[in-house]
Rosetta silent file (secondary structure, phi, psi, omega in degrees, C-alpha in Angstrom):
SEQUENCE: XXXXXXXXXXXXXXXXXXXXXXXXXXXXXXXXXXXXXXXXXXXXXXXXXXXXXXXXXXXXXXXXXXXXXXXXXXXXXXXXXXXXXXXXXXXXXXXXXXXXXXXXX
SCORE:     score description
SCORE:     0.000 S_00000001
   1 L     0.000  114.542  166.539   19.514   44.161   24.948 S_00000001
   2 L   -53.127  118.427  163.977   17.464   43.296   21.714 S_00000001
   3 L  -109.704  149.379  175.245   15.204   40.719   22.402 S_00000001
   4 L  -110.058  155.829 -145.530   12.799   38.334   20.181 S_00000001
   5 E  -150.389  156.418 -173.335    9.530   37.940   22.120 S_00000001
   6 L   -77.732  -44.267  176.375    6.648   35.409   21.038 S_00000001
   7 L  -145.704  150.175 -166.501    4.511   38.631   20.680 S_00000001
   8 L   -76.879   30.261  158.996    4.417   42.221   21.066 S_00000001
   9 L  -112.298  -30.634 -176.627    2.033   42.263   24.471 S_00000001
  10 H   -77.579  -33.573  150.982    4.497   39.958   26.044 S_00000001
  11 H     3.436  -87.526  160.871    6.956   42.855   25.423 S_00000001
  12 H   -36.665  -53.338 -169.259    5.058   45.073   26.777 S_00000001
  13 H   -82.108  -12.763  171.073    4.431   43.035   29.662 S_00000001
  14 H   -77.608  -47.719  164.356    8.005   42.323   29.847 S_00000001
  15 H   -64.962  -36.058 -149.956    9.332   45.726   29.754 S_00000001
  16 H   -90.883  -26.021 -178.184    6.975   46.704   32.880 S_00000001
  17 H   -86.394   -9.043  169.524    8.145   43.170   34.880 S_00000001
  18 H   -54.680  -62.256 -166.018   11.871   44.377   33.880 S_00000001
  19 H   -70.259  -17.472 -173.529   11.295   47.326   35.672 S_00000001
  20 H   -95.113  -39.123  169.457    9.176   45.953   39.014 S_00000001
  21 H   -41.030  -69.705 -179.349   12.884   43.667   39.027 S_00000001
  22 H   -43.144  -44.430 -173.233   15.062   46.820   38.754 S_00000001
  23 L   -75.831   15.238 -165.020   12.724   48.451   41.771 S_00000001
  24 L    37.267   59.980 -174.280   13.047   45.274   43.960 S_00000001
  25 L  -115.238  -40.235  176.617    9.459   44.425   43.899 S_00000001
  26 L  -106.425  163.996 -171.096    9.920   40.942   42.183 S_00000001
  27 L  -108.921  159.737  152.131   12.799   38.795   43.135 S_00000001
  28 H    21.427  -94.218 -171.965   15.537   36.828   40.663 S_00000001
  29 H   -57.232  -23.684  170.085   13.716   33.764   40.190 S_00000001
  30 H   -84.515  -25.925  161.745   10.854   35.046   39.333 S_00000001
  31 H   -31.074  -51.757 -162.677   12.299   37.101   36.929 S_00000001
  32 H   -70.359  -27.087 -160.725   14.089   34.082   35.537 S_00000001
  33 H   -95.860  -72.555  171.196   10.958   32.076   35.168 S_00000001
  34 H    -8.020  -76.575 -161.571    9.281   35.541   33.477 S_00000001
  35 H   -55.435  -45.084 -156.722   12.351   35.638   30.820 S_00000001
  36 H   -60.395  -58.810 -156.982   11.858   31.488   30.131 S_00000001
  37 H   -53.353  -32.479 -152.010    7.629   32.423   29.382 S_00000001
  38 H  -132.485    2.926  168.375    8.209   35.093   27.197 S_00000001
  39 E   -65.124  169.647  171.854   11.581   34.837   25.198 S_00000001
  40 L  -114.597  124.642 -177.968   10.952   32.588   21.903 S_00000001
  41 L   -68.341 -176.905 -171.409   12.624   29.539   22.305 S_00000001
  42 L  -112.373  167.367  164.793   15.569   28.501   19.834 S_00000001
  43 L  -147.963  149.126 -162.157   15.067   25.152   18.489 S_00000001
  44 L   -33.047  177.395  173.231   17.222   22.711   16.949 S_00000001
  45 L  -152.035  112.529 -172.992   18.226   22.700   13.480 S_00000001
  46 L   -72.454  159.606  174.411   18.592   19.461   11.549 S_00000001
  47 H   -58.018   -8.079 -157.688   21.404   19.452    8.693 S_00000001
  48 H   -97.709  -75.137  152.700   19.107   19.686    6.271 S_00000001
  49 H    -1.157  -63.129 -153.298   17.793   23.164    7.866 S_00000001
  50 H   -80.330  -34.858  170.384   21.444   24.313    8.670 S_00000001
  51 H   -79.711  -25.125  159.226   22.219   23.808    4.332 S_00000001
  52 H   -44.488  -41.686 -143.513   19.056   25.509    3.522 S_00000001
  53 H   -87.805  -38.262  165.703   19.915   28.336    5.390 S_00000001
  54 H   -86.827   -5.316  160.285   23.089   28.770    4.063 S_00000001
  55 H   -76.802  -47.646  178.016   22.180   28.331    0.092 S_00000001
  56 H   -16.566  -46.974 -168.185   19.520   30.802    1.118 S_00000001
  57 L  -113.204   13.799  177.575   22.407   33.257    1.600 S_00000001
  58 L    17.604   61.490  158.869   24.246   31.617   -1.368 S_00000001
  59 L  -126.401 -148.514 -164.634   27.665   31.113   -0.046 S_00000001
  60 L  -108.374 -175.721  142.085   30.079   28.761    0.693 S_00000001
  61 H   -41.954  -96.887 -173.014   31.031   26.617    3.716 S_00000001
  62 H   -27.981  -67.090  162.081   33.953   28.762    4.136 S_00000001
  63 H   -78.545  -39.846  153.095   32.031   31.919    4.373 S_00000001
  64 H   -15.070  -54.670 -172.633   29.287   30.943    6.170 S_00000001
  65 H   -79.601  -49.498  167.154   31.844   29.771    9.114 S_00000001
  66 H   -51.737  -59.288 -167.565   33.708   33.414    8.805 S_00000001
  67 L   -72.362  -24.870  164.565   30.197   35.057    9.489 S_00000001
  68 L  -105.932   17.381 -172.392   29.678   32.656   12.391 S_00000001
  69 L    69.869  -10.055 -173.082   32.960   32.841   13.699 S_00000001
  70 L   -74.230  178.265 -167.762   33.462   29.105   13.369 S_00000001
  71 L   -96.766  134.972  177.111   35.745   26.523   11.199 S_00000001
  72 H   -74.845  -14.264  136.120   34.242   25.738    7.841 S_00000001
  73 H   -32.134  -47.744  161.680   35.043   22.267    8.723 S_00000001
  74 H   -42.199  -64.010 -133.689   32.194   22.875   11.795 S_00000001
  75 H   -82.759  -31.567  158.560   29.665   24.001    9.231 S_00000001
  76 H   -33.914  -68.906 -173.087   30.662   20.734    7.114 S_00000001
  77 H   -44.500  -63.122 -147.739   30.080   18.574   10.670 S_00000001
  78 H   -48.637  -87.825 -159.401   26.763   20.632   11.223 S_00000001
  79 H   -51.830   -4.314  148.678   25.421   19.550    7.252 S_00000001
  80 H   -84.555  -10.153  160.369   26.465   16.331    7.441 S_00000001
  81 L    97.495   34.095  162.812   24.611   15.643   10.513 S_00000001
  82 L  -125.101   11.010  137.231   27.623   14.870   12.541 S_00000001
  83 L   -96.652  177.828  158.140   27.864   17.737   14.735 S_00000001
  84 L  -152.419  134.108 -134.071   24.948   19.589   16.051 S_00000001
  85 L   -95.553  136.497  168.696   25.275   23.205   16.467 S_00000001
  86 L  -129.407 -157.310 -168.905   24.435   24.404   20.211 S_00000001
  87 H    29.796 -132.285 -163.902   24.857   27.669   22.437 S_00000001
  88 H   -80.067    2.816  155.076   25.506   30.739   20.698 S_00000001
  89 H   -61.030  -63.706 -153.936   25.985   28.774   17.204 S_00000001
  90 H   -69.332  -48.404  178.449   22.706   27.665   17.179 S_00000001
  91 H   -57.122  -20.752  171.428   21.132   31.115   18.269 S_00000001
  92 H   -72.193  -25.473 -166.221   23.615   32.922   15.539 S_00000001
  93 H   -70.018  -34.799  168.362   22.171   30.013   13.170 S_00000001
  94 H   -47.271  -57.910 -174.895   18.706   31.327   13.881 S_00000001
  95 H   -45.388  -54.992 -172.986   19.370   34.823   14.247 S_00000001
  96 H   -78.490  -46.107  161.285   20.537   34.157    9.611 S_00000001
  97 H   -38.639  -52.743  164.530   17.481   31.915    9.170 S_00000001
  98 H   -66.912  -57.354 -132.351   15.087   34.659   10.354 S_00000001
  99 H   -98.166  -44.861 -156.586   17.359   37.878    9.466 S_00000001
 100 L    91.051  172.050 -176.091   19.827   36.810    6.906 S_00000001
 101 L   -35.808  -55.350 -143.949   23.662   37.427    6.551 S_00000001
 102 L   -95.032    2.000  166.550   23.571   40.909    7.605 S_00000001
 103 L   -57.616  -53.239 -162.911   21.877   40.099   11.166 S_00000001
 104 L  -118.139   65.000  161.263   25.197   39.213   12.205 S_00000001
 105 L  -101.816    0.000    0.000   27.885   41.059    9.916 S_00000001
């Protein structure tokens, strides 16, 4: 599983507490608490943010919402500020903010 990590020691350090998990040396929860410390959190995205991101990548509504599986009516909601994009929108919304279009094509 591709992960984004705040930095490449917590990786590291990440890979090797993966692996003391797999051997049943650490239990679940600590795992779980491991994954919260060293994942990069996602964090909202205001409407203004969510229309940046897509002139960035100079398309439409309409395509935008194809590449994020969603209704271009949603993406409309999200830039008028009267949705707000959560779950696996907002982490796809990220994923095109850092990556661009072709992260998730």
């Amino acid at each position: 599983m591709n992960r984004k990590y705040k930095s490449e020691a917590r990786a590291a350090i990440h890979e090797t507490m993966s692996d003391l998990y797999a051997g049943g040396v650490i239990d679940k929860q600590t795992m779980q608490r491991f994954d919260k410390s060293c994942l990069s959190p996602i964090r909202p995205l205001n409407p203004e943010q969510i229309k940046a991101i897509r002139d960035k990548e100079n398309v439409s509504q309409t395509v935008f919402a194809n590449y994020l599986n969603v209704t271009s009516s949603l993406v409309s909601k999200w830039e008028r500020g009267e949705k707000r994009p959560s779950g696996a929108s907002l982490k796809l919304l990220t994923l095109v903010e850092k990556n661009g279009l072709s992260a998730v094509a």
